[in-house]
C-alpha positions in Angstrom: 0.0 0.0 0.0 1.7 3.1 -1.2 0.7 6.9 0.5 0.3 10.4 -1.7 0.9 13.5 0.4 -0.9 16.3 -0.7 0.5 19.6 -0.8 -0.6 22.8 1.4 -1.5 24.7 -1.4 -3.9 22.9 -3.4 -5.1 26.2 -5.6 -6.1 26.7 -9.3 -2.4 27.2 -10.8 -1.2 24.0 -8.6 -4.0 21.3 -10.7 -1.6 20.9 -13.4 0.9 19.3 -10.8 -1.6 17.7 -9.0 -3.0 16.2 -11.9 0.7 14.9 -12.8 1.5 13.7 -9.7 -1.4 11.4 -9.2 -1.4 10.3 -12.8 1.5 8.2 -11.9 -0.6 6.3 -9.6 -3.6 6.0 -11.7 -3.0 2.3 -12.7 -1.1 1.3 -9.2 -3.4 -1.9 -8.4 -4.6 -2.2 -4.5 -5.3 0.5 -2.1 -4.2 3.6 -2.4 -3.7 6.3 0.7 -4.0 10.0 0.0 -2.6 12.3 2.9 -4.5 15.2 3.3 -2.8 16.3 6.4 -1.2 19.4 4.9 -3.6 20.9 3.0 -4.1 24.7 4.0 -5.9 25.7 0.7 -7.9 24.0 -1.8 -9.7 25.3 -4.9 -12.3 23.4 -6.6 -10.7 22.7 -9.7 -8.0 21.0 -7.6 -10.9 19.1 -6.2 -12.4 17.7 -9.4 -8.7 16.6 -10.1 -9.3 14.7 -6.8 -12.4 13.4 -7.8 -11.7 11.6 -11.2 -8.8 10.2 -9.9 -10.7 8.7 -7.3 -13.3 7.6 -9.7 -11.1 6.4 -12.4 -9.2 4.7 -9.9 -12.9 3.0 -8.6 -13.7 2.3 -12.1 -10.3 0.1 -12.6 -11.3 -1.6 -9.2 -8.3 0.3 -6.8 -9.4 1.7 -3.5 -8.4 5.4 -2.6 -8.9 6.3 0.9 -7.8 9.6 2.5 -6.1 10.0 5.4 -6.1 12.8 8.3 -7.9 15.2 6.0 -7.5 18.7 7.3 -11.1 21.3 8.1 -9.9 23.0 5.0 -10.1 20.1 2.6 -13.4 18.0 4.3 -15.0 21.6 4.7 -14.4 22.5 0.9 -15.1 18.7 0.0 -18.6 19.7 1.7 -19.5 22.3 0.4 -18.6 21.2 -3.1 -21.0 18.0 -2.6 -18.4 15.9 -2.9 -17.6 13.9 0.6 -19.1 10.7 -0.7 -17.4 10.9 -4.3 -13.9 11.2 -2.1 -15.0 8.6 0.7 -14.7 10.8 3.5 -17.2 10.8 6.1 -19.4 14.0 7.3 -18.3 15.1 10.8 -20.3 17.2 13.0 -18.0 20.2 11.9 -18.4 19.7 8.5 -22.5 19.3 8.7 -23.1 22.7 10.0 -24.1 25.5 7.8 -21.3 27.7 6.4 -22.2 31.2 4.8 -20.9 32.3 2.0 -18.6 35.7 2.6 -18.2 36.7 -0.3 
């Protein structure tokens, strides 16, 4: 079983990395971990890099399972609809209403 640390930074101009980084582990058979211990910032096109790697990896039958996922990432994970899609659980922090500051 192999582990992927995330970066800190997980914004719009860092998908292109991402996106490289995991490709490498796209056909890796078994379980895969993703550490999401670091991450500070996340965008949501750095997110739907997440979540076709996860599903691509689901559709060639490997597991992907993240581990220690920071507020930052399981909050914008939340509010992006997509805790199921990246296995991660809703906690009681991430189940409360959040409004929008912008």
């Amino acid at each position: 079983m192999s582990t992927v640390a995330l970066a800190q930074d997980l914004g719009i101009e860092s998908t292109s990395e991402l996106k490289q980084q995991l490709a490498t582990h796209l056909p890796q058979a078994g379980e895969l971990r993703v550490d999401a211990g670091q991450v500070g910032r996340v965008h949501t096109a750095a997110m739907q890099v997440l979540c076709a790697f996860v599903l691509a990896r689901q559709q060639a039958g490997h597991g992907t399972v993240f581990d220690n996922a920071t507020d930052t990432f399981r909050d914008a994970a939340r509010l992006l609809g997509v805790l199921r899609t990246l296995g991660l659980e809703a906690t009681p922090d991430t189940t409360k209403s959040v409004e929008n500051a912008a």
